[in-house]
C-alpha positions in Angstrom: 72.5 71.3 87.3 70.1 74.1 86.3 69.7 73.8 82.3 70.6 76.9 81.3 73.7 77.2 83.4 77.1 77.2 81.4 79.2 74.5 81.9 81.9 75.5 84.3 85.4 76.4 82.7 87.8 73.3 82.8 85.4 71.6 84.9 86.3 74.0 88.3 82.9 74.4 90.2 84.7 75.3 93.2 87.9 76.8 93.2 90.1 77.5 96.2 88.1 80.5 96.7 84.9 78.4 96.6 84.1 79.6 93.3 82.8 78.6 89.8 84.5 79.4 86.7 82.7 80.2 83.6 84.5 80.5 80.4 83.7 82.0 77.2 80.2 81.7 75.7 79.6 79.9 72.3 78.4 83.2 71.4 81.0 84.7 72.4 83.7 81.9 71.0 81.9 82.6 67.3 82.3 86.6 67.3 85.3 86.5 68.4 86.1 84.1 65.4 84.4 86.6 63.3 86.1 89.4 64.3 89.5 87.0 63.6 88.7 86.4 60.0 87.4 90.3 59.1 90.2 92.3 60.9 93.3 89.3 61.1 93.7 90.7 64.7 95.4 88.3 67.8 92.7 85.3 68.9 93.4 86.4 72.4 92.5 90.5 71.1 89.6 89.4 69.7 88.4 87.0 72.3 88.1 90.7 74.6 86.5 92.2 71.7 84.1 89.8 71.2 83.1 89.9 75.0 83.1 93.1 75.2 80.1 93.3 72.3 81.9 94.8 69.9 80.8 94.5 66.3 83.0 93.1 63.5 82.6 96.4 61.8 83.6 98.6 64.5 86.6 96.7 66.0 89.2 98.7 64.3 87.6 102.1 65.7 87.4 100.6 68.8 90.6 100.1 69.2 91.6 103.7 68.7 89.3 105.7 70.5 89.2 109.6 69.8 87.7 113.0 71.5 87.1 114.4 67.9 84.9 110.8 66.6 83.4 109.9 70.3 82.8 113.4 72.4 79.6 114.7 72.1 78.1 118.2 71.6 78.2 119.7 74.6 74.7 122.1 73.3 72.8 118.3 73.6 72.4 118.4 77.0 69.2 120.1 78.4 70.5 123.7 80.2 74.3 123.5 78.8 74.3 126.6 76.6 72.6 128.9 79.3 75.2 127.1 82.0 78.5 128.1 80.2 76.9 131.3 78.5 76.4 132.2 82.7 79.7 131.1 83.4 81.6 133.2 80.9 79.9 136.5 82.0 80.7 135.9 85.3 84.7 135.5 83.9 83.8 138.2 81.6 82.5 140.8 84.5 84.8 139.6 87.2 82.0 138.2 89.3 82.3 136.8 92.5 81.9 132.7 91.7 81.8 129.7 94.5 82.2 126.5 93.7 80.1 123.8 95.8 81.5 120.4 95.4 81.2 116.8 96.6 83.7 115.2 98.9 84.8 112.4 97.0 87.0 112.3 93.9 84.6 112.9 91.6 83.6 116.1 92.9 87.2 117.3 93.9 88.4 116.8 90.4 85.4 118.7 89.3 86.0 121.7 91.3 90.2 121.3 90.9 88.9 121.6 86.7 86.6 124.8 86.9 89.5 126.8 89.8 92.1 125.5 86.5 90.5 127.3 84.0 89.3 130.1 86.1 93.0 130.7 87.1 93.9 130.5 83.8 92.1 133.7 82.7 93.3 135.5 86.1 89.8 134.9 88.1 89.9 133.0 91.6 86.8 130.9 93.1 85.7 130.3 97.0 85.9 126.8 97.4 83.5 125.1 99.4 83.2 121.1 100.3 80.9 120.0 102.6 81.8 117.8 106.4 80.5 114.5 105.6 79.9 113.9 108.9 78.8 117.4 110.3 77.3 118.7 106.7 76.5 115.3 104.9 76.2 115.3 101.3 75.5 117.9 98.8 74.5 121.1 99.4 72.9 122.1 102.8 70.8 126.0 103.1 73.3 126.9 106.0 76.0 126.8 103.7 74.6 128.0 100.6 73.1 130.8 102.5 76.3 131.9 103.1 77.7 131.9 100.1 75.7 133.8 98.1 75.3 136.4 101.0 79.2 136.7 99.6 79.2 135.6 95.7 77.7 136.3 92.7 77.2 132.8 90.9 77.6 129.8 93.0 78.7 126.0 90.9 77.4 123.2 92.2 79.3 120.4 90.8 78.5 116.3 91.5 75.9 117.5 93.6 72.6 119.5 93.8 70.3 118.2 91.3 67.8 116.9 94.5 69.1 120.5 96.5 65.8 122.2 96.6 65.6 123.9 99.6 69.2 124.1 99.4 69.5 126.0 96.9 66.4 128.1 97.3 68.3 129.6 100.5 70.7 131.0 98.3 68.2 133.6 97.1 69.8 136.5 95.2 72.4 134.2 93.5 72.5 132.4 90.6 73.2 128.6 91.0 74.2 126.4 88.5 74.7 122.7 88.9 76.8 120.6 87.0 75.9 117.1 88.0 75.1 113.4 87.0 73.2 112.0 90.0 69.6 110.8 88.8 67.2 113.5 88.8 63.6 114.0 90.9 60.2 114.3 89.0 61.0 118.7 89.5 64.3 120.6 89.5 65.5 122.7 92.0 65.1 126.4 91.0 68.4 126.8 90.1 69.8 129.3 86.6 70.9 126.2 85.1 70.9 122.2 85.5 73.0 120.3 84.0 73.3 116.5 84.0 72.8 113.7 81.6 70.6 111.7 84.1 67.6 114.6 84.4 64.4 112.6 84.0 64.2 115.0 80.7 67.2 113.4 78.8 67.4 111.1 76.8 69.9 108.5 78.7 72.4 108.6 76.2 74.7 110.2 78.4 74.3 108.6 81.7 77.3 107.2 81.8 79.2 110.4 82.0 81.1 111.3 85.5 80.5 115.0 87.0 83.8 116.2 86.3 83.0 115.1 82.2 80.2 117.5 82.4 81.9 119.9 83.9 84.7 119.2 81.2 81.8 119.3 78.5 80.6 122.6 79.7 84.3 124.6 79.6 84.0 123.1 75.8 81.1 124.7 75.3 82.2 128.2 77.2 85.1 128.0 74.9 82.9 127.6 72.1 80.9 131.2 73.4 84.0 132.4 73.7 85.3 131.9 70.6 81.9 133.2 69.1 82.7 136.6 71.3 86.4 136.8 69.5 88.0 135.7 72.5 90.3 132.6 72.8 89.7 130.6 75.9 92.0 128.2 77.6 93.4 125.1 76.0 91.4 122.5 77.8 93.4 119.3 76.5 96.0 119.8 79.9 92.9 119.4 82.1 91.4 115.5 80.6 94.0 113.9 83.1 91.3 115.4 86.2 88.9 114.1 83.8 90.3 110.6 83.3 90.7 110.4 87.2 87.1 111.4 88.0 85.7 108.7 85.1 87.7 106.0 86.5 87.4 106.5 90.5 83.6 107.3 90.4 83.2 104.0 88.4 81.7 105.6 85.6 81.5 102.8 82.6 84.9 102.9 80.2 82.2 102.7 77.1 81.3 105.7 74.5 83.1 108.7 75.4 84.4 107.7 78.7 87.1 105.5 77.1 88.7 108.4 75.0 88.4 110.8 78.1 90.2 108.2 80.1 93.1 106.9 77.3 93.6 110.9 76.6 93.7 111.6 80.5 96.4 109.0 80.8 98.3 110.6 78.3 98.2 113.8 79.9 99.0 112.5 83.0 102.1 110.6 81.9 103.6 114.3 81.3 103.7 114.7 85.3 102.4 118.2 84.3 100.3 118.7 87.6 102.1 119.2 90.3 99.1 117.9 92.8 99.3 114.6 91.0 102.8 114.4 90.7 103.1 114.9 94.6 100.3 111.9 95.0 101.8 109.7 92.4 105.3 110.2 94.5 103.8 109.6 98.1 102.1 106.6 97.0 105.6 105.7 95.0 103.8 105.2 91.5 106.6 104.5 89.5 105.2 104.0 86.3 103.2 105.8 83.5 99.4 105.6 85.1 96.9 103.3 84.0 93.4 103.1 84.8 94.2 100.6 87.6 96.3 103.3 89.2 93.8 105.7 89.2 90.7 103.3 90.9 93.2 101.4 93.6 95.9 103.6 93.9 95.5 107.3 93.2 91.5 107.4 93.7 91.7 106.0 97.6 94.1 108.5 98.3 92.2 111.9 97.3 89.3 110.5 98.9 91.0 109.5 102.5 90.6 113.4 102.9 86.9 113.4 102.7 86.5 110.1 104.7 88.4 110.6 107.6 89.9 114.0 107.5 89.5 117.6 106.1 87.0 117.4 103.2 88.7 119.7 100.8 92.3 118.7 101.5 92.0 116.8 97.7 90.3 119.3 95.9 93.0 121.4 96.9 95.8 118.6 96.3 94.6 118.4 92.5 94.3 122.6 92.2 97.6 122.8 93.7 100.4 125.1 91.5 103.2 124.9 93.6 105.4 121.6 94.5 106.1 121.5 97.8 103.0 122.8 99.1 101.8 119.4 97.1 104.0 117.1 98.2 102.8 118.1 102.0 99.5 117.9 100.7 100.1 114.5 99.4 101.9 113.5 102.3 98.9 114.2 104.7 96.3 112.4 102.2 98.9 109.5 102.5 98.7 109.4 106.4 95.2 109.5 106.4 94.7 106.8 103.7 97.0 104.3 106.4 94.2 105.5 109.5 91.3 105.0 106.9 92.6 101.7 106.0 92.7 100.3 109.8 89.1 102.1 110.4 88.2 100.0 107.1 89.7 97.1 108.0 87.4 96.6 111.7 84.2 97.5 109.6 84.9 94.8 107.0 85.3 92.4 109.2 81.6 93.3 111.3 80.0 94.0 108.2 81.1 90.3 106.6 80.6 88.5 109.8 77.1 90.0 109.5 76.0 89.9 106.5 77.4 86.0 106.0 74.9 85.2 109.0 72.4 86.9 107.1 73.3 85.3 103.5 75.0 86.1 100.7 72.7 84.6 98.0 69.8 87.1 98.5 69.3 90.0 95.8 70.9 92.7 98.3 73.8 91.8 100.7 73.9 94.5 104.0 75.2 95.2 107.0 74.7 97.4 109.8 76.2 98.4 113.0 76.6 101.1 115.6 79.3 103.6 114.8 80.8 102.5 112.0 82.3 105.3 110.5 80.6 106.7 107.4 83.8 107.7 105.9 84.2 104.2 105.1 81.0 102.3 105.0 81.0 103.1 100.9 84.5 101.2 100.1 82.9 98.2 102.8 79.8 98.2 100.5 82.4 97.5 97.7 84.4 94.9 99.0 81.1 93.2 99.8 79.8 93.3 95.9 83.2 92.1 94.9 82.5 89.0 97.2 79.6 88.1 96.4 78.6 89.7 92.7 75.7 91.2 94.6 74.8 95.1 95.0 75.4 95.7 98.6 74.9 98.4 101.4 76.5 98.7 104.4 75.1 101.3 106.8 76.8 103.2 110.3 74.0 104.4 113.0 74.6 106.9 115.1 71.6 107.1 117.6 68.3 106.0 115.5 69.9 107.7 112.5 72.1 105.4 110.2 74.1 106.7 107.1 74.7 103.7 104.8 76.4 103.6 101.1 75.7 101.3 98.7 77.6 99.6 95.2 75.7 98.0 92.7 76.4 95.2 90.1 76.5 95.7 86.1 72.6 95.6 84.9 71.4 96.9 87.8 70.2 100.1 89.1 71.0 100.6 92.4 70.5 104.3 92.7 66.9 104.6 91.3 65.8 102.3 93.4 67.4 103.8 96.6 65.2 107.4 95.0 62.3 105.5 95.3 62.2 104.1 98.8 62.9 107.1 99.7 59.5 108.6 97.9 57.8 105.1 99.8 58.9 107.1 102.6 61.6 104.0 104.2 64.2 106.2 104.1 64.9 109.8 105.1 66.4 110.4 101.9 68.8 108.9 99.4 70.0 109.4 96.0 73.0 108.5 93.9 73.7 106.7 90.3 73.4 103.5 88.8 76.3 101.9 90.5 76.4 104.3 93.8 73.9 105.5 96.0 73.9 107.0 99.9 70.9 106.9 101.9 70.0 107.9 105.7 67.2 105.4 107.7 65.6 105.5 110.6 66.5 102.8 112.8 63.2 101.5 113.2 62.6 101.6 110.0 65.8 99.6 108.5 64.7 96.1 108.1 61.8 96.9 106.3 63.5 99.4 104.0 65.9 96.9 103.4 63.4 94.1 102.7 61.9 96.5 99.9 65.5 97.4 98.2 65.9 93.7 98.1 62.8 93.2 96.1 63.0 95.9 94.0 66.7 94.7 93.3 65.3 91.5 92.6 62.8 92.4 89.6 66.0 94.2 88.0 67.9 90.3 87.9 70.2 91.0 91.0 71.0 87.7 92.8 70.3 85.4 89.5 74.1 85.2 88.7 76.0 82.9 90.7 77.3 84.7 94.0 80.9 83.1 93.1 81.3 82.9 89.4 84.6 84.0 88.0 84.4 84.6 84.5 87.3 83.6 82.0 88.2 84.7 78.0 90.1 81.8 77.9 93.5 80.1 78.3 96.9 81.1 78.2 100.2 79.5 77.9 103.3 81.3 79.6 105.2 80.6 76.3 102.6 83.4 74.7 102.2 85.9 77.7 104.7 88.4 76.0 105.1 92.1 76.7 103.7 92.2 73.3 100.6 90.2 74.1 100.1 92.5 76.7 100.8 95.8 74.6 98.6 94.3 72.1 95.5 93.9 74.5 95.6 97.2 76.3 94.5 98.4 72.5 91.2 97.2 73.4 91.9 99.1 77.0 91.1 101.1 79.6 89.6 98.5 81.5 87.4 99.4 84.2 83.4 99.9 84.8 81.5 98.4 82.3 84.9 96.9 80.5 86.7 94.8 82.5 90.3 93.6 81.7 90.8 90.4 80.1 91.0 87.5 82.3 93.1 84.1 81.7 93.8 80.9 83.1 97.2 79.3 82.8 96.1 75.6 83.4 98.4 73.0 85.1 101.2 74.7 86.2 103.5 73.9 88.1 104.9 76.6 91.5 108.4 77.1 91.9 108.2 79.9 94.6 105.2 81.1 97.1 106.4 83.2 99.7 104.0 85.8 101.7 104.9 89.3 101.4 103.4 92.0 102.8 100.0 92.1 104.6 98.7 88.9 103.5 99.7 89.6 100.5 101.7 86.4 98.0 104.4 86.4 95.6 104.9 83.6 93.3 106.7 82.0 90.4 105.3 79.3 88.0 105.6 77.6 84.7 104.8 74.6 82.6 108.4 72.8 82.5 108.5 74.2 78.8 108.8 78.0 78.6 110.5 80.0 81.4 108.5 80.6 84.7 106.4 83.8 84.8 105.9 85.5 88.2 102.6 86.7 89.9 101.1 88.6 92.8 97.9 88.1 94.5 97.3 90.9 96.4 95.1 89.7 100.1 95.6 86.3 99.3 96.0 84.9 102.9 92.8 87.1 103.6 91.1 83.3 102.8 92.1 79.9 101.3 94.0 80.9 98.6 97.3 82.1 99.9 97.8 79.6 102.0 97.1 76.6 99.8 99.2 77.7 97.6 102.6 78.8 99.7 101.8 75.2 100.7 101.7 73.2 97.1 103.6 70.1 97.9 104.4 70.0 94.5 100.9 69.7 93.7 99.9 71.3 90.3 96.9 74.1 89.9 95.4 75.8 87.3 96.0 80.0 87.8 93.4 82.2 86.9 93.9 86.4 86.9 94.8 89.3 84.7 98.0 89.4 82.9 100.3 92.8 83.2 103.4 94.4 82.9 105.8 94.5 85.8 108.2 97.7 85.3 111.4 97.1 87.7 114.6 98.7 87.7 114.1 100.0 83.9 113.1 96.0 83.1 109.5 95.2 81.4 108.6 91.5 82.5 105.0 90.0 82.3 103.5 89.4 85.6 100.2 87.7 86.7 97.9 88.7 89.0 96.5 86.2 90.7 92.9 86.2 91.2 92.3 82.6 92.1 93.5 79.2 91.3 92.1 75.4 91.4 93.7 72.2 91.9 94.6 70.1 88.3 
């Protein structure tokens, strides 16, 4: 065993899933201890405290995160005041405005925020979201051309920071991008740029999501406004676009992001927008949201628009006013998530098969074929770092041209070094964020790129961690898995990015009931012959070992490992596991 490697967590070095579990460091097991004695909290509240690095000091403000203690000034950011003070003289003189957005949630929300509070005052926008297989990302010069040959300010928002020619063919218009993409050595020659990740900031925003920008910039127009004696629009109603961005882009829940996100929640609870009502209802949500819901649920759904059909159907979903122009809406975004699913599903299984021949300890894990569909080649990437804790990018070709997207691990940078093989000149160009990035390659020119993002990965720690480790906080009994236990951790929620939720094992249990369900899918009962059984779902599990080992237990006994939740049936709150992966005891 390598000396510095953690003992595995009840002694499971490969569990059903062929994984390692790794519990709780010392380190860890001591703050959390810490945090016990100053604050008098749960062990199990602290044990997520303490692993998620928070101080003994600051647990109790963790726990209640706040806009008014956590957002920042809006003025801090390099370009904001000229962006809003542009903005609100184009509300204020009745200007023509465009918005330019991204495809993907993100970018929809972003423009469904600004067409919000532009309706509000009784002003309309053009929207305008590019084909991502005709236009590609971000903005192109035929486009933009266009638009300002027709508008007086054009928005660019979760794109455009790398536009330079772009936006130069908009000439006569004012462009102002609103982004958070990592920035070039120059800036397009745009009125105003906008995004925490300029190579002129500071950093300490990076983790913001377009849509927060955006949301940080109709702060600061309010604040003009106010200034000019004129009240804008209440912008609390619109955090729920906000939360849905932060969450589906996979923006860290840290700083900021975790009071956008709670608030957002909140907001959406009230079933106030009629676009997400319709989308919750189609996708038969019937619960209040959590941050879950928005990634796996929600998220998928206003992005099957932009993957496999018309690229501004959820942009339009979330600006929506009136119901039953929604619900058809929704109802469309729902067919299309079933066809993006099967186009998924026959990628996945190339891209695996591929990139298993190839290895799955190496610093980058990729796969590439011939007319995979680029709609889908991002959520393949994803599936492929969940699998092996690797950043991963999966790339379609069309011709000698391939279109790939890419998903990085925590710690690693995936997007700044995707900018820079592009400046080596390996790819045609590419760009993104620390956890995303897109890039087009020549054919000829795709193992070598690759080679070079796998040793530039490499230098940043990717591939060090074991490809299977499954890390614990610890155990848990079914006699203590409450309602209230559960209540009690999602104080130190949203989980997400950068915060996962809490993960248990409940050792040596005993099943009672396995039964598939679904589409591979397995529903369980267990307990420990003391307390009364607890059910559990894990979702895929007969996509490998797992299901069917244990829908065939024989009576055998395994420790269960996964994230506890509440189950909300029929107006009854139970506690339900889900089951990430078990190991014989």
């Amino acid at each position: 065993m390598v000396a510095d490697r953690p003992d595995s967590f009840l002694g499971v070095e490969a569990s059903l899933s062929g994984r390692r579990w790794i519990g709780p460091s010392p380190e860890v097991a001591r703050q959390a201890e810490a945090i016990g004695q100053a604050t008098g909290l749960s062990p199990s509240l602290c044990q997520t405290l303490a692993r998620l690095g928070v101080p003994c000091e600051g647990a109790l403000d963790y726990l209640e995160p706040t806009l008014k203690a956590l957002l920042p000034d809006p003025a801090s950011l390099r370009d904001m005041h000229k962006a809003a003070a542009r903005v609100c003289r184009a509300v204020r003189d009745r200007e023509r405005i465009a918005i330019f957005a991204d495809y993907d949630v993100d970018g929809g929300a972003s423009a469904a925020l600004l067409i919000d509070w532009l309706r509000q005052q009784g002003r309309a926008a053009t929207l305008y979201i590019p084909d991502r297989i005709d236009e590609g990302y971000g903005p192109n010069e035929p486009a933009m051309a266009e638009l300002a040959r027709g508008h007086d300010l054009i928005v660019c928002v979760d794109c455009g920071t790398l536009s330079h020619g772009p936006i130069a063919a908009a000439a006569g218009t004012d462009v102002v991008v609103l982004d958070h993409h990592l920035g070039g050595e120059t800036l397009p020659d745009a009125h105003a740029v906008v995004n925490p990740n300029r190579q002129d900031e500071d950093g300490s925003l990076g983790h913001l999501c377009a849509a927060a920008v955006v949301f940080l910039m109709l702060v600061e127009c309010g604040r003009q406004m106010r200034e000019a004696g004129a009240a804008g629009p209440d912008l609390m109603p619109l955090l729920d676009l906000v939360a849905l961005a932060t969450v589906a882009d996979v923006a860290p829940l840290i700083g900021v992001n975790r009071a956008l996100v709670r608030t957002g929640l909140k907001v959406m609870a009230r079933r106030a927008r009629p676009g997400l009502v319709a989308l919750g209802d189609a996708a038969r949500l019937d619960t209040a949201p959590t941050s879950y819901h928005l990634g796996y649920v929600l998220g998928p759904r206003v992005n099957a628009g932009g993957r496999i059909g018309k690229a501004d159907l959820g942009a339009r979903l979330l600006s929506e006013t009136d119901p039953h122009t929604a619900r058809a809406m929704a109802d469309r975004l729902e067919q299309l998530n079933v066809e993006r699913r099967e186009v998924e599903a026959s990628v996945r299984a190339a891209a695996l098969a591929q990139a298993e021949e190839r290895g799955l300890d190496a610093p980058l894990v990729w796969a590439a074929g011939e007319g995979w569909h680029p709609g889908v080649v991002g959520i393949v990437a994803s599936r492929l770092k969940e699998l092996t804790n690797r950043p991963s990018i999966v790339i379609g070709f069309d011709g000698d041209t391939g279109k790939g997207s890419g998903r990085s691990v925590a710690g690693v940078d995936l997007g700044a070094s995707i900018q820079r093989l592009a400046a080596e000149g390996l790819l045609e160009k590419g760009g993104g964020h620390r956890m995303a990035a897109g890039l087009t390659v020549a054919r000829d020119k795709l193992e070598p790129a690759m080679a070079r993002l796998s040793e530039l990965l490499a230098r940043q720690g990717a591939g060090t961690g074991g490809a299977a480790d499954l890390r614990l906080d610890g155990l848990l009994m079914p006699g203590a898995a409450s309602v209230e236990t559960i209540q009690d951790l999602d104080r130190v929620g949203p989980f997400g990015a950068g915060a996962p939720a809490p993960r248990f094992v409940f050792p040596d249990m005993r099943i009672t009931f396995a039964k598939r369900v679904g589409e591979g899918h397995l529903r369980l009962s267990f307990g420990d012959g003391t307390s009364p059984t607890l059910s559990g779902i894990a979702f895929g599990a007969f996509d490998g070992p797992l299901g069917g080992a244990l829908a065939d237990h024989r009576g055998a006994r395994f420790h269960l490992a996964g994230r506890v939740e509440i189950n909300d049936w029929q107006g009854r709150r139970s506690v339900q596991l889900r089951l990430e992966d078990a190991a014989p005891a």
